[in-house]
C-alpha positions as CSV (number, residue, x, y, z in Angstrom):
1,X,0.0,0.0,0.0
2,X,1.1,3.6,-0.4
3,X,3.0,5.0,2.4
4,X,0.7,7.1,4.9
5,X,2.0,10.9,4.4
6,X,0.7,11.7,7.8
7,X,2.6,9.9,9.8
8,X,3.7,12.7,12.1
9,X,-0.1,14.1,12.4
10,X,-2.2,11.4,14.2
11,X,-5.2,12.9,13.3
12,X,-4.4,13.4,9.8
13,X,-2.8,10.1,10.2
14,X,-6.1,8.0,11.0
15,X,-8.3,10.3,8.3
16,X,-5.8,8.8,5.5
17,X,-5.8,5.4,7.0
18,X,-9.9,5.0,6.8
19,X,-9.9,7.2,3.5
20,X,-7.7,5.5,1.9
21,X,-5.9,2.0,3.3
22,X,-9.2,0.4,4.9
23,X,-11.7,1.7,2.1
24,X,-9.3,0.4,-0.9
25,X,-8.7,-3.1,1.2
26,X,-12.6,-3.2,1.7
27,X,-14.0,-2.3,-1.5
28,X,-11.4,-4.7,-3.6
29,X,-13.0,-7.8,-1.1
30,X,-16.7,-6.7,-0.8
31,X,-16.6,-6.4,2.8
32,X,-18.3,-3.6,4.1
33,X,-18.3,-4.9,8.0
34,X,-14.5,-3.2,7.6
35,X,-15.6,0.2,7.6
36,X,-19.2,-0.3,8.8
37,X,-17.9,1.6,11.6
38,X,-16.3,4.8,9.6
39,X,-19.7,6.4,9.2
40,X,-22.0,8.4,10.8
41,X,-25.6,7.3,10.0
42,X,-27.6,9.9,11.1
43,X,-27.9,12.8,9.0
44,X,-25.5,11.2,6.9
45,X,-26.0,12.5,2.9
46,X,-23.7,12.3,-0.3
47,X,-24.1,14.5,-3.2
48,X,-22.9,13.4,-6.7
49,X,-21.3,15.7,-9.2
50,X,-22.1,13.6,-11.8
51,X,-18.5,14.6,-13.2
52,X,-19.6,17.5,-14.3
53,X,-18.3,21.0,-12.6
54,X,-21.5,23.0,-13.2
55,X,-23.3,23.0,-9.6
56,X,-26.8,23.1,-11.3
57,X,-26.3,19.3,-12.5
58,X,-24.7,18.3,-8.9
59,X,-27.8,15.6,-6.9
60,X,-28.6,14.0,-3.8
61,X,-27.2,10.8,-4.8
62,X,-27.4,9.0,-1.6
63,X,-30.2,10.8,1.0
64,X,-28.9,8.5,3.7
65,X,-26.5,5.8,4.7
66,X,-28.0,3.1,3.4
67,X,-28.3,3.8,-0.4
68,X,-25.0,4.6,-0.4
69,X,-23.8,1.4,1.4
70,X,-26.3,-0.7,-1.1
71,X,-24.6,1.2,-4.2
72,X,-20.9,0.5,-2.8
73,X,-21.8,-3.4,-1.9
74,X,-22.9,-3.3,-5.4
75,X,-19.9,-2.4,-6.7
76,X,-17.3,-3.7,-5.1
77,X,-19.2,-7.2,-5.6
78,X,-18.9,-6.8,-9.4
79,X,-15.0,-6.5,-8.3
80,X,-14.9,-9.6,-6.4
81,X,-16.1,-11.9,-8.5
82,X,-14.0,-11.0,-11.3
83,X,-11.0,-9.4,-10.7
84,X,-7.9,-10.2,-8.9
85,X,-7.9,-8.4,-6.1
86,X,-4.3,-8.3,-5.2
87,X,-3.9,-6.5,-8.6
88,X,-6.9,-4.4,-8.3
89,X,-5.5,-3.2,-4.6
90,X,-2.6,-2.5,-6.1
91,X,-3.8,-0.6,-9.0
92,X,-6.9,1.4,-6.4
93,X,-3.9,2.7,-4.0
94,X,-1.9,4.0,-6.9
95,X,-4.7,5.8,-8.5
96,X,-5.4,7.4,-5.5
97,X,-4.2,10.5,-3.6
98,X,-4.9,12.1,0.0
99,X,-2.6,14.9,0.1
100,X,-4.8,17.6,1.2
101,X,-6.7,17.2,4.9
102,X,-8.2,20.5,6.6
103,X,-8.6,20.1,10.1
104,X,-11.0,22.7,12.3
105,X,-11.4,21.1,16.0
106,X,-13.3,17.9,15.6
107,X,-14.5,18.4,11.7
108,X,-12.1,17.8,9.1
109,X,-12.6,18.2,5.4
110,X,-10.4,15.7,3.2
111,X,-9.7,15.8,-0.8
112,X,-9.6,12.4,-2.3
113,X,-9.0,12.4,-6.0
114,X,-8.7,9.5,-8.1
115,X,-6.2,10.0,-11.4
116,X,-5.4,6.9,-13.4
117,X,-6.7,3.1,-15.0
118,X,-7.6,0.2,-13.3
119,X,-8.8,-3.2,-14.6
120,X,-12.5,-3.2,-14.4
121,X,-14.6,-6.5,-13.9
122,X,-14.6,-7.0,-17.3
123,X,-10.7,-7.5,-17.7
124,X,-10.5,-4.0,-19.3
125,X,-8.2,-1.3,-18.6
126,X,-10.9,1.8,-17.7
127,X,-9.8,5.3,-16.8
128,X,-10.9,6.9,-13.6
129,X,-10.8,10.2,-13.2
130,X,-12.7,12.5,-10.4
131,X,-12.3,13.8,-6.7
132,X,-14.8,13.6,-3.9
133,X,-14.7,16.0,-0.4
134,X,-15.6,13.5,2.6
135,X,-17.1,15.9,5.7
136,X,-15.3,14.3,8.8
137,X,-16.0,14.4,12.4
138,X,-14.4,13.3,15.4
139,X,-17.2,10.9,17.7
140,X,-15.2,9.6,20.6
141,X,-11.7,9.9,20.3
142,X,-12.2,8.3,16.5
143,X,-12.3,10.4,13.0
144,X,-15.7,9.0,11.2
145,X,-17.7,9.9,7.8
146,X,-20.7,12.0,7.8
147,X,-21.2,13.0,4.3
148,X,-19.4,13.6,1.0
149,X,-19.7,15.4,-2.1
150,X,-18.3,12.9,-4.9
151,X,-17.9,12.6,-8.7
152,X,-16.7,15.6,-9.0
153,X,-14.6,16.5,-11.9
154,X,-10.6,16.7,-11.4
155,X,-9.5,19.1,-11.6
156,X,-12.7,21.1,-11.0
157,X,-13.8,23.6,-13.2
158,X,-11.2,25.3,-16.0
159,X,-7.7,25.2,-14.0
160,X,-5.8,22.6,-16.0
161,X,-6.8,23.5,-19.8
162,X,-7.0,19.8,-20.7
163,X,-10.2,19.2,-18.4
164,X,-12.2,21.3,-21.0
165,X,-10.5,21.2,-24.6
166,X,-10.0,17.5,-24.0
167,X,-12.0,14.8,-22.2
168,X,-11.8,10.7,-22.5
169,X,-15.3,10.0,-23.2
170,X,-17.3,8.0,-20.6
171,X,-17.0,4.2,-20.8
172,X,-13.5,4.3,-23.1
173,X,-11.8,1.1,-22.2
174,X,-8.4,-0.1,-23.9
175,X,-6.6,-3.3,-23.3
176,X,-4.6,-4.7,-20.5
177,X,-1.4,-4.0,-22.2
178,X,-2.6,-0.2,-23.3
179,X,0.8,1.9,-22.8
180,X,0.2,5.2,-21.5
181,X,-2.3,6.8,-23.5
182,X,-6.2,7.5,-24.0
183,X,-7.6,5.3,-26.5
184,X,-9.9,8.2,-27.6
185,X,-10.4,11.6,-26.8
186,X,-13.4,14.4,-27.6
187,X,-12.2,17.7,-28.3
188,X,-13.3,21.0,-28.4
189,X,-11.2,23.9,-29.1
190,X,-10.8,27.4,-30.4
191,X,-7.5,26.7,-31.9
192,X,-5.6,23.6,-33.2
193,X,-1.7,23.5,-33.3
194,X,0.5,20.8,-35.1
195,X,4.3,20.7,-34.9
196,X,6.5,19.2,-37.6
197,X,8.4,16.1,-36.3
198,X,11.3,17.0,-33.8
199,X,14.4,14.5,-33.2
200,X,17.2,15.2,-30.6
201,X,18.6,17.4,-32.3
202,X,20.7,21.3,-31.0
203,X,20.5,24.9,-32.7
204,X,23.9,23.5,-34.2
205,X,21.9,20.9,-36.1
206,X,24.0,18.4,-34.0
207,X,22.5,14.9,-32.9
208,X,22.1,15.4,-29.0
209,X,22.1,11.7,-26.9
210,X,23.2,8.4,-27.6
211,X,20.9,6.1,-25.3
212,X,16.7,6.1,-26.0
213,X,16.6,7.8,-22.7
214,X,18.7,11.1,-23.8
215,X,17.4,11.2,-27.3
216,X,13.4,11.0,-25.7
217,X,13.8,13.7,-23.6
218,X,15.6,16.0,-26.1
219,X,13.4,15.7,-28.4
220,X,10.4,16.0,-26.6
221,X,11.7,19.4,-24.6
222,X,12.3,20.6,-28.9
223,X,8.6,19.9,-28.8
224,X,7.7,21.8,-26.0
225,X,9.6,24.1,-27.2
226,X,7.8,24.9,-30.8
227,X,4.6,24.3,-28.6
228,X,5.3,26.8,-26.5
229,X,6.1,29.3,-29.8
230,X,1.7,29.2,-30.4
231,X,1.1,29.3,-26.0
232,X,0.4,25.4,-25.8
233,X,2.2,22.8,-23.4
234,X,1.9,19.2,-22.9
235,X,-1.1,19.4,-21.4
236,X,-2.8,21.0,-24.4
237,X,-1.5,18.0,-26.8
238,X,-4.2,15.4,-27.3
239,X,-2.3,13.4,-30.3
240,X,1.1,11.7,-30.6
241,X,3.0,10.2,-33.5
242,X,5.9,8.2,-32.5
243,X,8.5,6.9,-34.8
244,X,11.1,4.8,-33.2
245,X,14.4,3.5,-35.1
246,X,14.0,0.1,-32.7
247,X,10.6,-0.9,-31.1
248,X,12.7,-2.3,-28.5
249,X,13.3,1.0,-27.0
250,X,9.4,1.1,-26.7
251,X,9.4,0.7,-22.9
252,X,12.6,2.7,-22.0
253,X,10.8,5.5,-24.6
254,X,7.5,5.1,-22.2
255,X,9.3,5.7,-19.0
256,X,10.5,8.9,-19.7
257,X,7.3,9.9,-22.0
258,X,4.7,9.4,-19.6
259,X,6.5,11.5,-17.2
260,X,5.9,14.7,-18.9
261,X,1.9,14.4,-19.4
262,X,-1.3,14.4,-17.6
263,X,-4.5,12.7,-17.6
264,X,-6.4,12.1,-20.0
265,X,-3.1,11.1,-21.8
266,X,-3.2,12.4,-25.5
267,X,-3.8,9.1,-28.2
268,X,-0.7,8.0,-29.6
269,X,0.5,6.0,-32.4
270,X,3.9,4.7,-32.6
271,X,5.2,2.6,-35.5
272,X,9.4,1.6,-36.1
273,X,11.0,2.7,-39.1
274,X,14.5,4.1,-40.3
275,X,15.4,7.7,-39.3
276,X,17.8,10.1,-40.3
277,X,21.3,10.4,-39.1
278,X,21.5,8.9,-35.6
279,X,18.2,9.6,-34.4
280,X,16.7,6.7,-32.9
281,X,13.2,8.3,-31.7
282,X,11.2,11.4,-33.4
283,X,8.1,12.9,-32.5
284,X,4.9,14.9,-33.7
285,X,2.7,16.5,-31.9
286,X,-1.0,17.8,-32.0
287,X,-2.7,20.2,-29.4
288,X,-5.8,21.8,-29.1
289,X,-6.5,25.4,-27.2
């Protein structure tokens, strides 16, 4: 599991561990008796977003604790009978961040977002994408749930550019060994941008790396930088053409790619073929304002 960040903050601390460590552990084995105990029944209500950042469209999606508990047993038994759930634990806790806990004497507010894929029950890769605020309160020495407002968009409203001028549509699924990348994406924009191909290459003209590793991030810093020539960055970019000298370089190419973008990843298509000189990677890019 991922390594409690509130360690030195017991209240914090035990917030994290029931938002995150018991309700991943629960969920992926169907066992709601595990955090039966986390809630607050009465007055107990959770709104749902929907996913969309417009308030007017938010809804009492669970007017009490039961309804919610019914649609959660739901669910996580869809999980359970179809997934492993060592890999599904795995893939839950690294999806998932708690970075952000307000504390005000025995209510708390916590930030829960969820940014990444999991394997769904069907055996498909599905993205998951959205933040939910859980009200806390503190009942006898012990930090419990009393309501939530979830399925909200992240990030909420227009602060990453990407959350409006590009969205993976709901339901898009890709296979187990998808890279990283959306298998489709809507867009709407203002303004499209296309570079030309860029390879690892200096203002000299001279070839710049000799491992995948150098060459990929060369050449994708040249493509920020004719990006950021029309006001775009990497999170604007929603289409990728990869040509690589070697597809054997493909996963050393992904490790330093998928550092350098956000969700929704932009689609991508990646093919091998001869280059020129001593490039062994180059790159085109498409990106949407």
């Amino acid at each position: 599991m991922k390594k409690n960040p509130f360690t030195n903050d017991p209240d914090k601390s035990a917030i994290w561990t029931m938002l995150v460590e018991r309700d991943i552990i629960a969920f992926c084995h169907a066992d709601w008796e595990m955090v039966s105990h986390d809630f607050i029944a009465s007055g107990f209500m959770g709104i749902d977003g929907n996913k969309i950042a417009d308030p007017d469209q938010w809804s009492i999606g669970f007017p009490d604790l039961v309804s919610y508990k019914n649609e959660w047993l739901r669910q996580a038994q869809m999980f359970k009978e179809s997934a492993d759930k060592t890999r599904l634990i795995e893939e839950f806790n690294a999806l998932t961040d708690l970075s952000q806990i307000e504390i005000n004497g025995d209510t708390a507010l916590a930030h829960k977002k969820f940014d990444g894929y999991f394997t769904n029950h069907s055996g498909d890769q599905e993205y998951l994408n959205w933040q939910t605020l859980y009200q806390c309160r503190k009942v006898d020495q012990q930090w419990k749930i009393c309501g939530f407002m979830g399925y909200l968009p992240f990030p909420l409203g227009d602060q990453r550019k990407s959350s409006t001028v590009k969205k993976l549509p709901s339901g898009a699924q890709q296979h187990k060994t998808a890279g990283p990348y959306s298998p489709v994406l809507e867009i709407n924009s203002n303004k499209l941008v296309v570079i030309s191909g860029q390879a690892a290459l200096n203002m000299d003209g001279n070839v710049v790396g000799a491992t995948i590793e150098e060459q990929t991030e060369v050449t994708l810093q040249n493509c920020l930088s004719q990006l950021e020539k029309a006001n775009c960055t990497f999170d604007d970019v929603f289409k990728v053409n990869v040509y690589l000298k070697d597809l054997a370089d493909w996963p050393r190419f992904n490790e330093i790619y998928q550092k350098h973008f956000i969700h929704p990843m932009p689609v991508r298509t990646a093919v091998q073929t001869p280059l020129l000189l001593t490039f062994l990677v180059e790159i085109e890019m498409w990106a949407a304002k």
